[in-house]
C-alpha positions in Angstrom: 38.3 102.7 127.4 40.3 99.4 126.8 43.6 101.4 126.1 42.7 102.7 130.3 42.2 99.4 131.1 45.6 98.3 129.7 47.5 101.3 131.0 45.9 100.5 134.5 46.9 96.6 134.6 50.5 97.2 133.1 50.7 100.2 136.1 49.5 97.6 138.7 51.9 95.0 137.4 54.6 97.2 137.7 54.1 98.3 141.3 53.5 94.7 142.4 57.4 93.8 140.9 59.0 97.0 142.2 57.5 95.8 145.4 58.9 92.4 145.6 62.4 93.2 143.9 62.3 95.8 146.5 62.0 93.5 149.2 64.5 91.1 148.1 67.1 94.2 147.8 66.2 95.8 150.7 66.6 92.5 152.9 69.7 91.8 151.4 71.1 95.6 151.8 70.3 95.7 155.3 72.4 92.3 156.0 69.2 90.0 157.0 70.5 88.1 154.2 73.3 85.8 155.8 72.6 87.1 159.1 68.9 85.8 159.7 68.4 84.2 156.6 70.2 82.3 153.2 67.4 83.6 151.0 65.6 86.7 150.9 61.7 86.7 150.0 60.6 88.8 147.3 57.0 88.8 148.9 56.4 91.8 151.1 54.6 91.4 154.8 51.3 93.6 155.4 52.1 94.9 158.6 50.3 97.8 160.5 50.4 99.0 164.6 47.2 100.1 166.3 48.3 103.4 166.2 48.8 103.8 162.8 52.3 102.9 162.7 53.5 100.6 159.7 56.3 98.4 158.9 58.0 99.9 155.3 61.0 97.4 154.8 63.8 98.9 157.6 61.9 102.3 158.2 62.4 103.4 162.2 59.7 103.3 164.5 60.0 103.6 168.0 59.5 100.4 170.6 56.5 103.0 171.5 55.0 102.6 168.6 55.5 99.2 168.3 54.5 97.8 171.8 51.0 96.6 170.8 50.5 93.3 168.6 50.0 94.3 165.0 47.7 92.7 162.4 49.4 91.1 159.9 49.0 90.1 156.1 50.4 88.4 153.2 49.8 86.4 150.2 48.3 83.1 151.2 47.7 79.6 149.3 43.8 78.3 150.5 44.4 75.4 152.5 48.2 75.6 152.7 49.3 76.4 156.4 51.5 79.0 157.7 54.4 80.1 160.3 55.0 83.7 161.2 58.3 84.4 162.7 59.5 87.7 164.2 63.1 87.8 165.3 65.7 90.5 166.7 69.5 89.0 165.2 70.9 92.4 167.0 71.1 91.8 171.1 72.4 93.3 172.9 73.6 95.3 169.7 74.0 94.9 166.2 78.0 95.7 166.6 78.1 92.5 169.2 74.9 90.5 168.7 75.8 88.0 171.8 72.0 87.4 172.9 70.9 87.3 168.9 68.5 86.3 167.6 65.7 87.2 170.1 62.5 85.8 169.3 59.5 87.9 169.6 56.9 86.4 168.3 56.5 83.1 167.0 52.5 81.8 165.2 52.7 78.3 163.9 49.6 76.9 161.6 47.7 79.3 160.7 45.0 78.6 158.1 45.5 80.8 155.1 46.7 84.4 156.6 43.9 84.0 159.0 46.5 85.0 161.9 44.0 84.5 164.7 43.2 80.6 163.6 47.1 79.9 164.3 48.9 78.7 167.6 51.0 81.1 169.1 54.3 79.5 170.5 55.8 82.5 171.5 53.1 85.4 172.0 54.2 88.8 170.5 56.3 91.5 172.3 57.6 94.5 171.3 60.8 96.2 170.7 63.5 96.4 174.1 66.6 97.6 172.8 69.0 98.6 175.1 69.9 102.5 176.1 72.8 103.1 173.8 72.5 100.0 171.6 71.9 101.8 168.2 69.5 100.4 166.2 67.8 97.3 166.2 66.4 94.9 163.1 63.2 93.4 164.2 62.7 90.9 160.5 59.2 89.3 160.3 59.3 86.1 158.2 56.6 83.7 157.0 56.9 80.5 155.9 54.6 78.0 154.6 54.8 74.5 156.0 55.1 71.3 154.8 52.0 69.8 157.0 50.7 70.5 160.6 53.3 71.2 163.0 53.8 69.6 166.1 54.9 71.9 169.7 53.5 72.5 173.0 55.9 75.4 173.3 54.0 78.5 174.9 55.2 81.0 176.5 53.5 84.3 177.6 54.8 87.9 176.6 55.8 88.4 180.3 58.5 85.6 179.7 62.1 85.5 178.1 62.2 81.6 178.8 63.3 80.2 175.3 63.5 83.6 173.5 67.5 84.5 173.8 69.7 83.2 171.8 67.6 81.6 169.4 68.2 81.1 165.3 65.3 81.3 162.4 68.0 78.8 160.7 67.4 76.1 163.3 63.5 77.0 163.6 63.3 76.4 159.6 64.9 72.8 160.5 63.2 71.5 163.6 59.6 72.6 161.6 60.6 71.4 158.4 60.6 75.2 156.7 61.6 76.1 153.0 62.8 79.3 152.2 60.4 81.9 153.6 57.7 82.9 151.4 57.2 86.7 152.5 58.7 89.6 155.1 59.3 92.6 156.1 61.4 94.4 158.8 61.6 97.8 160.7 64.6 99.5 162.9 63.7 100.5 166.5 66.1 102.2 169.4 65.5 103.0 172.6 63.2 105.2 174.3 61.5 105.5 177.7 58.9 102.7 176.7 61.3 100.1 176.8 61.7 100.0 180.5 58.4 99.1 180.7 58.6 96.2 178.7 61.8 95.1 180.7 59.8 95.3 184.0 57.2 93.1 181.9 60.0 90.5 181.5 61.1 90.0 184.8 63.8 92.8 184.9 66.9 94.1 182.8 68.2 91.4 179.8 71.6 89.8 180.6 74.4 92.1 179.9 77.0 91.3 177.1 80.6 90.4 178.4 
């Protein structure tokens, strides 16, 4: 019985480190690491659609799938706070990223991982990208703060004001960020939902020169 028990912790351990060193790699591989980020986190992001749908470190969903705000997890400190970032570094494409990074959803202190305690600064839409952009990176980061921060920043997910041309480098500094603790990312093109979310918006992005 203890020789199960042991066989069953080492087997746990295991799949906990392949998880975080796959993290790190795949973050890295997929060119978040210099283009979002210095530092890759080797903690991985719980994240998962209404519909089913879940976030698997650069698999593709489609903005369909992804137009609904998903609940969100990760590893959490008690009492430490929280900001959870999620950013597009590809608009209008990932060949000529002139509108990157777009910000798409933006929670700042949250208590714990209890997402629905934190104040949203920029509430969550989904994927847009545009016909015959190729694929998107949509990069979730969080990052645990060094104290309460201070905004009145809110803007609505029927609003691009303050989302275009944006950078998780200059977030980290105005809030006084570390490295982020945790993420996750999937790849999204376009299909006929996106239209919709453009309409939402106020209309088609800007176009690139």
């Amino acid at each position: 019985m203890l020789k199960i028990i042991i066989l069953i912790s080492i087997s746990v351990i295991n799949c906990v480190l392949t998880t975080e060193v796959d993290t790190k790699l795949k973050m890295e591989s997929n060119g978040i690491v210099p283009d979002v980020i210095d530092i890759a986190p080797s903690k991985t992001i719980e994240i998962s659609y209404p519909n089913g749908s879940k976030v698997s470190l650069g698999n593709e969903l489609t903005p369909t799938q992804v137009k609904d705000q998903p609940s969100v997890k990760w590893e959490a400190e008690e009492g430490a706070l929280y900001t959870l970032l999620m950013t597009d570094p590809d608009a209008p494409s990932r060949k000529n990223p002139e509108f990157g990074e777009v910000r798409h959803w933006l929670v700042v202190n949250i208590p714990g991982n209890d997402l629905a305690k934190g104040q949203v600064v920029f509430a969550y839409i989904g994927s847009g990208p545009p016909k015959d952009s190729g694929l998107h990176r949509y990069v979730f980061l969080v990052f645990k703060q060094n104290g309460k921060v201070e905004t009145t920043v809110s803007v609505a997910n029927n609003s691009r004001d303050g989302r275009v041309k944006t950078k998780t480098r200059d977030l980290i500094k105005e809030y006084n960020l570390g490295n982020p603790e945790a993420g996750n990312f999937y790849q999204a093109q376009y299909d006929d939902y996106v239209p919709l979310l453009h309409a939402q918006l106020g209309g088609a992005p800007p176009k690139a020169n």
